[in-house]
C-alpha positions in Angstrom: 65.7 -131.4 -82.0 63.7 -131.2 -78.7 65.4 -134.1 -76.8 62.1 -136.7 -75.7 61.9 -137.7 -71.9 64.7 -140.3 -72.0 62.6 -143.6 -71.0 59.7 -142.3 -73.6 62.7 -142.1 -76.1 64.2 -145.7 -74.9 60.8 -147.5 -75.3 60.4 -146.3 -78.8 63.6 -147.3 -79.5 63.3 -151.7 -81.6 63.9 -154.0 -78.3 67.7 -155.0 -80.1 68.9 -151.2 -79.3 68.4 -151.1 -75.8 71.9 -151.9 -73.7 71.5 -154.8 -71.8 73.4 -155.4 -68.4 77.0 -157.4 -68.6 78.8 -158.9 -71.5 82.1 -156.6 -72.6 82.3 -153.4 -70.8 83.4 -151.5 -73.8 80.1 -152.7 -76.0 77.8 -151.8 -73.0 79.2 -148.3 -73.7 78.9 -148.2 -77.1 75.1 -149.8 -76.6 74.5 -146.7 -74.4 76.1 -144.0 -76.6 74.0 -145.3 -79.3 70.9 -145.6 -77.2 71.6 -142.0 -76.2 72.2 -140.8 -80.1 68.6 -142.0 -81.2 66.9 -140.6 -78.0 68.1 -137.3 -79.7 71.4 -136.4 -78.1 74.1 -135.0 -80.3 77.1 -137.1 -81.5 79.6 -134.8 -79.9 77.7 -134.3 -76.6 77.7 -138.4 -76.5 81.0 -138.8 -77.8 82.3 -136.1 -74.8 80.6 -137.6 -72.1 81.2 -141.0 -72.1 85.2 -140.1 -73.2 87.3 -142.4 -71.1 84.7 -144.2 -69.2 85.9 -147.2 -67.3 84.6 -150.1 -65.3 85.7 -149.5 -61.7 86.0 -152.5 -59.6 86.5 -150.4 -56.5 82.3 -149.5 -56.9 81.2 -153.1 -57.3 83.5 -154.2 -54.5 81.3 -151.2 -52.1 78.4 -152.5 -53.2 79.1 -156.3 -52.3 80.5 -155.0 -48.8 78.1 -153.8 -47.2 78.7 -155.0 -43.7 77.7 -152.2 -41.4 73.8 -153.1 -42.1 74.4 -156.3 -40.1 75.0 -154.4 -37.1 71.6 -154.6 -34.8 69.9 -151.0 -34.1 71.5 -150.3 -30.7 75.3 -151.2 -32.1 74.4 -149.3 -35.4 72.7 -146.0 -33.9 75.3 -145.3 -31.6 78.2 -146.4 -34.1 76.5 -143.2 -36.5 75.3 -141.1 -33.7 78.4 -139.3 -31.5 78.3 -136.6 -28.9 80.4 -134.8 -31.2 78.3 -135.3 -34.5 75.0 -134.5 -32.1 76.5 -131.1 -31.3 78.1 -129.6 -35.3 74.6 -130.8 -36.0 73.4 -128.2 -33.4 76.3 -125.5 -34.5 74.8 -126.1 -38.0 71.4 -125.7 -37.4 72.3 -122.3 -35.8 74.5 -121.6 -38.7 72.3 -122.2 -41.5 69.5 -121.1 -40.1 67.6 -118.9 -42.7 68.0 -121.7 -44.5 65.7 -124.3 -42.5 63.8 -121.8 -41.5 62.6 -121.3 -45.6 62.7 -125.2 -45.7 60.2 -125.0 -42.6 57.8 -122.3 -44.7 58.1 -123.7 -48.1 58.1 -127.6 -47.3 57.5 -128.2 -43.7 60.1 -130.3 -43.0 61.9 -130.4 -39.7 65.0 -128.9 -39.6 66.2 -132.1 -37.7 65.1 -134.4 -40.6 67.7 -132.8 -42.5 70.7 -132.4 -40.2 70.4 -135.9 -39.6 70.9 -137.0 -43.4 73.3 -134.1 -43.9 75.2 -135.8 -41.3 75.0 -139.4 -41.7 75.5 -139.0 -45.6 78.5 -136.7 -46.0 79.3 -135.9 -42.3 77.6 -132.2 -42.9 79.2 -132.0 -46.3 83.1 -133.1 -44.7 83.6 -136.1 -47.0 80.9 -136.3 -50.4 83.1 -139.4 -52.0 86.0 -139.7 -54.0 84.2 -142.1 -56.6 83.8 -140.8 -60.1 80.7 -140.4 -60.7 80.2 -141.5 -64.4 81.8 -144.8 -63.6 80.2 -145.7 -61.2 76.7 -144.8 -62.4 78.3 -147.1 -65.5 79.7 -149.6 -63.7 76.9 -150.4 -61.8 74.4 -150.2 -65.1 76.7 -152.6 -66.3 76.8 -155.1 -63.2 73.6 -156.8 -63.6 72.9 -156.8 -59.8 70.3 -154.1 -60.2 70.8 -152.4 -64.0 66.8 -150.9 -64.0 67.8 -148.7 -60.9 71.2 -147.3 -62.2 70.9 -147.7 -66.3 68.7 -144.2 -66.5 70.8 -142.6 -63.9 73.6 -142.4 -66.7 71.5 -140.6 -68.8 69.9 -138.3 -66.4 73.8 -137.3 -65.8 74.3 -137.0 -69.4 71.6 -134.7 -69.6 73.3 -132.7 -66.3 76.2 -132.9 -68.5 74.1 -131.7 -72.0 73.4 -128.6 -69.4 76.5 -127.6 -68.0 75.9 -128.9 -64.9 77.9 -132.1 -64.5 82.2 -132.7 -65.6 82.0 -136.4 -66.1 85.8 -136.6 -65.7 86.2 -134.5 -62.6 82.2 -134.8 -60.7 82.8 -137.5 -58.1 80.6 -138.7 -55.1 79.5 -141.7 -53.0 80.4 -145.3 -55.1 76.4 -145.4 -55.9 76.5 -142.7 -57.7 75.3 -140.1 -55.6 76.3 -136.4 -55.6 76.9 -133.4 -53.3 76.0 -133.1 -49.6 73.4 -135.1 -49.3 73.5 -137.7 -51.4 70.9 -137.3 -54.3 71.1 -139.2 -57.5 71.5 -137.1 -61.2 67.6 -138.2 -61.6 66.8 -136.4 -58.1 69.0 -133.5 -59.0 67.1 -133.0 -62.3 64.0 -133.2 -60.5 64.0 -131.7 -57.3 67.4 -128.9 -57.6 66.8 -126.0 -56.2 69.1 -123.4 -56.3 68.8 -121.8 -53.3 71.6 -118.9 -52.9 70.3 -117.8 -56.2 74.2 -117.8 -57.9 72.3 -118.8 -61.1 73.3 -122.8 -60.9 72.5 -126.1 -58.4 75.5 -126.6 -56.3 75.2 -129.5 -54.0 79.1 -130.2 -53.5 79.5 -126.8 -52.8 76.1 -125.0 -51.6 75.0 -126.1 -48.1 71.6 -124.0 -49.3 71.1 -125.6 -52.4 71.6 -129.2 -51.0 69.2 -128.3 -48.2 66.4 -127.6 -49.9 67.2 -129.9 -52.6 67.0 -132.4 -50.1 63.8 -130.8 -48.9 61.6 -130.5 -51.9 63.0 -134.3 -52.9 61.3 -135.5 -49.1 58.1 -133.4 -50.0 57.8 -134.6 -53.5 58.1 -137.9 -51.6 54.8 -137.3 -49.8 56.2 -135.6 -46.2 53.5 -134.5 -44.2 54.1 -130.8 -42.7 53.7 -130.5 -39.2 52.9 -134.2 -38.5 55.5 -136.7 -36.2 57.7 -139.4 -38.0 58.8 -141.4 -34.8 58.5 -141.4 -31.4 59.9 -143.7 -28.6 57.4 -145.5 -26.6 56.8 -148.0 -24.1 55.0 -151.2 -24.2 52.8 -153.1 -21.9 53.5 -157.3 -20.5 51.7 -159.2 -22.4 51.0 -157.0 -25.7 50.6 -159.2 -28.5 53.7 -158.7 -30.2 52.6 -160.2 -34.4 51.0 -156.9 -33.6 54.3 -155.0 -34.3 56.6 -154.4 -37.8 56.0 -152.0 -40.4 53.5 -153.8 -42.3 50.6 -153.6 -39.4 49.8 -150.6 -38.7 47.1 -148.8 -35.9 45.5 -145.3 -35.2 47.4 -144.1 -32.1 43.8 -144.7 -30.2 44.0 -147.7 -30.3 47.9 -148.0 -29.8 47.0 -146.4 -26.6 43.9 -148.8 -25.4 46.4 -151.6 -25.8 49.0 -150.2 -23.0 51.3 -148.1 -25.5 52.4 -145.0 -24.0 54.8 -142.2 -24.7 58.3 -142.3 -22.4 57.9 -138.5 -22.6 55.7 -136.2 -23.8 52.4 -137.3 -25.0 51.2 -139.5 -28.3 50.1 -137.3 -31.0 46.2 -137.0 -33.0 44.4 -140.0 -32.0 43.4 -141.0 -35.5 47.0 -141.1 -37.2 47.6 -143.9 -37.8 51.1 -145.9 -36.8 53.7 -148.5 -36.8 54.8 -150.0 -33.5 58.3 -151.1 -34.3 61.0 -153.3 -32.3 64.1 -153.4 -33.7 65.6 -155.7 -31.5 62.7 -157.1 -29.6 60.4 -156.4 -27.1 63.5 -156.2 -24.3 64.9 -153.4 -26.4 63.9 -150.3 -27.7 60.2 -149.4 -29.2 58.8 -146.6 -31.4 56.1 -145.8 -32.9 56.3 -144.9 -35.9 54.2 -142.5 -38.4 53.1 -141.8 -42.3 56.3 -139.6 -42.5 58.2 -142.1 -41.8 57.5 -144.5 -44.7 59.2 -141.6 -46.6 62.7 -142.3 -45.1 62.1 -145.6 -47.2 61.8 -143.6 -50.2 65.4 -142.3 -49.4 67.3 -145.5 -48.1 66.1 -149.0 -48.2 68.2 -150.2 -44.9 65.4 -150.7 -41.9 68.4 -149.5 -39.9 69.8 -146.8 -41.8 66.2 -145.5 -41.9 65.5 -146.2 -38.1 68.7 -144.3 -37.1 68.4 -141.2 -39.1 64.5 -141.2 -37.9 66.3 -141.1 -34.6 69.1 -138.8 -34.9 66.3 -136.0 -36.0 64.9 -136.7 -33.1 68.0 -135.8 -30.7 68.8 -133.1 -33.0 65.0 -131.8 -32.0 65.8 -132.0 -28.1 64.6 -135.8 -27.8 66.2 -137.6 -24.9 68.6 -141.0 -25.8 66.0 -143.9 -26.1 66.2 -146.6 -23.5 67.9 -149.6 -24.4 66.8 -152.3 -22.6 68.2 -155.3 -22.5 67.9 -157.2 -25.3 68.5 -160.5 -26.5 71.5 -161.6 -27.8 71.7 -161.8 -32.1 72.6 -163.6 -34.4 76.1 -163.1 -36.0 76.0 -162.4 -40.1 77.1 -166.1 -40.9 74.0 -167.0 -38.4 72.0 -164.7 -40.2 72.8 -165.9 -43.6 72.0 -169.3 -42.2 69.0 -168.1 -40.9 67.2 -166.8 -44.1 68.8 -169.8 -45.9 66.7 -171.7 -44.2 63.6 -169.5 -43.5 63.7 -169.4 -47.6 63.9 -173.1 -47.2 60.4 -172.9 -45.8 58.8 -170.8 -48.7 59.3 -167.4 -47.2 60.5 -164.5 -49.7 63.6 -162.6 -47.8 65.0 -161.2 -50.7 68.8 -161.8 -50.6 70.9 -164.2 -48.4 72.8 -161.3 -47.0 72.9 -161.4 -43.2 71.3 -158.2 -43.5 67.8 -158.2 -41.1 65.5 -156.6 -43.6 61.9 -156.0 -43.6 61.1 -159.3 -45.9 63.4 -161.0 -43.5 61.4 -159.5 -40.0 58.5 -160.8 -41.5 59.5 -164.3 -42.2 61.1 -164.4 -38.3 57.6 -163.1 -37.3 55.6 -165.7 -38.9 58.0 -168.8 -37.2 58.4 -167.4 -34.1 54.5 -167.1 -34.5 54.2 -171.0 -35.2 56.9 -172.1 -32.8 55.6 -170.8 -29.9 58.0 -168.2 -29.2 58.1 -164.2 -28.7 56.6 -162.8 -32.0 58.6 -159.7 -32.2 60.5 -160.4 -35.3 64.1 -160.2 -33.4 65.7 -163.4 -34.5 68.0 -164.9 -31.6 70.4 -167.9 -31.5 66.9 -169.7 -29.9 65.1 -169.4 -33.3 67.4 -170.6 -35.2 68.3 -173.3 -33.6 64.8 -174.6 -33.2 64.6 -173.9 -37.3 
């Protein structure tokens, strides 16, 4: 039988079949191996792969501890970003360099790009996560935090499985269910694999060439613009309107530059890209500018801060100099932050989970009040705001 598309399958399927999050682990399971059975997978394929799967608590305790995306930009970037990791990013780039440099023909992605996620996901392939990969891909399907993003990545490994690529008792990874060197979901792997040392299979736990440009055509399927900038550091003029800034406004760099934005080195790029001017921790601290490629990174991580960093890091792996940090305000602590989106969702803004994390939702909202309380509209919340709130 010619196995169907796995979501076409699951919406033909009556609305009773489908698994639905939570309720007894063991039923979930049997939901899914019956779900899996009518989308045209054999019994003993089923049966094989889901042998012995188990809720483990170890995944959803990762997922509800995620701590280190409280941590302000400066804190954070230099937390991920060591002399050390800066140069084995180097000594890899040299290493593997017929590699990037078929990346850089077929795709047009920076060689930097990719050291920086090799690095910051798996520390260049050192540590790819000890999590099996099944369960947690299950587990999480199961926890009804966010089923519709992790429910088809079970299949999608069943079908890596149904292949011959994928040992659901011994393939293990990051606790979200990621796999390999850098990080891709079963979905991405089935999508975007590339088997790039030509051995006849996709390796990403073991191939540092076939997780490269993996990686690669995933961040061109994406919508990566060849030859064009993602982020550049920049200064910014007294007295710039500041509601101007955040990801959601965005300028052509000509008129970036009319309004007193300039490059700290270099030069801005084509005059009609257009950009974002972000400050991620104020107008006293650090300011990019940031362009179309680099709404991709989003497409990758959802962290404003994992994404800034890595955006970054391929920077200084490119030759870029350390940004200035200025002198920013002080922050807020995550039990102030917490409080402060408590209470900004208090005044009918949307910022998405009361995490203490400073998301984009949550930027915007800052924005908006420091807007209408007369204060500095650059979307870095301080102990000020939220003590007027």
């Amino acid at each position: 039988m010619r196995l169907l598309p796995f979501a076409l399958a699951v919406s033909l399927l009556p609305a009773a079949a489908a698994a639905q999050c939570g309720g007894g682990f063991q039923n979930f399971v049997n939901l899914l191996k019956d779900e899996a059975v009518q989308a045209g997978y054999g019994v003993t394929t089923v049966n094989a792969f889901f042998d012995g799967t188990r809720l483990d608590r170890r995944v959803l305790e990762a997922d509800r501890a995620q701590g280190v995306f409280q941590k302000p930009f400066v804190d954070f970037s230099r937390r991920l970003i060591s002399q050390s990791r800066l140069q084995r990013g180097l000594q890899m780039s040299q290493r593997h360099d017929s590699t990037f440099q078929r990346i850089e023909s077929t795709y047009g992605i920076n060689r930097g790009v990719l050291l920086a996620f090799w690095a910051f996901e798996t520390d260049y392939g050192g540590y790819q996560g000890d999590f099996n990969t099944r369960d947690a891909l299950v587990t999480l399907a199961h926890d009804c935090r966010r089923p519709e993003l992790f429910r088809p990545q079970v299949f999608s490994a069943l079908e890596m499985y149904r292949q011959g690529n994928f040992d659901p008792k011994r393939t293990t990874g990051a606790w979200a269910g990621e796999i390999g060197m850098v990080q891709m979901l079963p979905s991405d792997i089935l999508e975007h694999g590339v088997d790039a040392d030509g051995d006849g299979k996709v390796s990403l736990k073991t191939s540092a060439a076939d997780a490269l440009m993996s990686g690669a055509r995933m961040l061109s399927h994406l919508g990566w613009q060849p030859g064009q900038p993602w982020l550049q550091e920049v200064t910014i003029p007294e007295g710039l309107d500041l509601t101007l800034s955040g990801t959601a406004r965005k300028k052509t760099v000509a008129q970036w530059r009319a309004l007193g934005v300039s490059a700290r080195d270099g030069s801005l790029p084509d005059p009609s890209m257009r950009a974002s001017l972000l400050l991620p921790q104020g107008h006293k601290g650090p300011a990019f500018l940031a362009y179309p490629n680099f709404d991709v990174y989003f497409e990758w991580n959802q962290s404003f801060t994992y994404v800034l960093t890595a955006a970054y890091f391929a920077n200084r792996l490119e030759g870029a100099d350390v940004y200035k940090a200025g002198q920013p305000d002080s922050g807020l602590t995550g039990t102030q932050m917490k409080q402060l989106q408590q209470k900004l969702q208090a005044r009918g803004h949307n910022v998405g989970d009361i995490d203490g994390i400073l998301g984009a939702r949550t930027r915007l909202a800052v924005q908006k009040e420091q807007q209408r309380l007369g204060l500095p509209a650059d979307a870095w919340p301080t102990p000020a705001l939220l003590k007027k709130l």
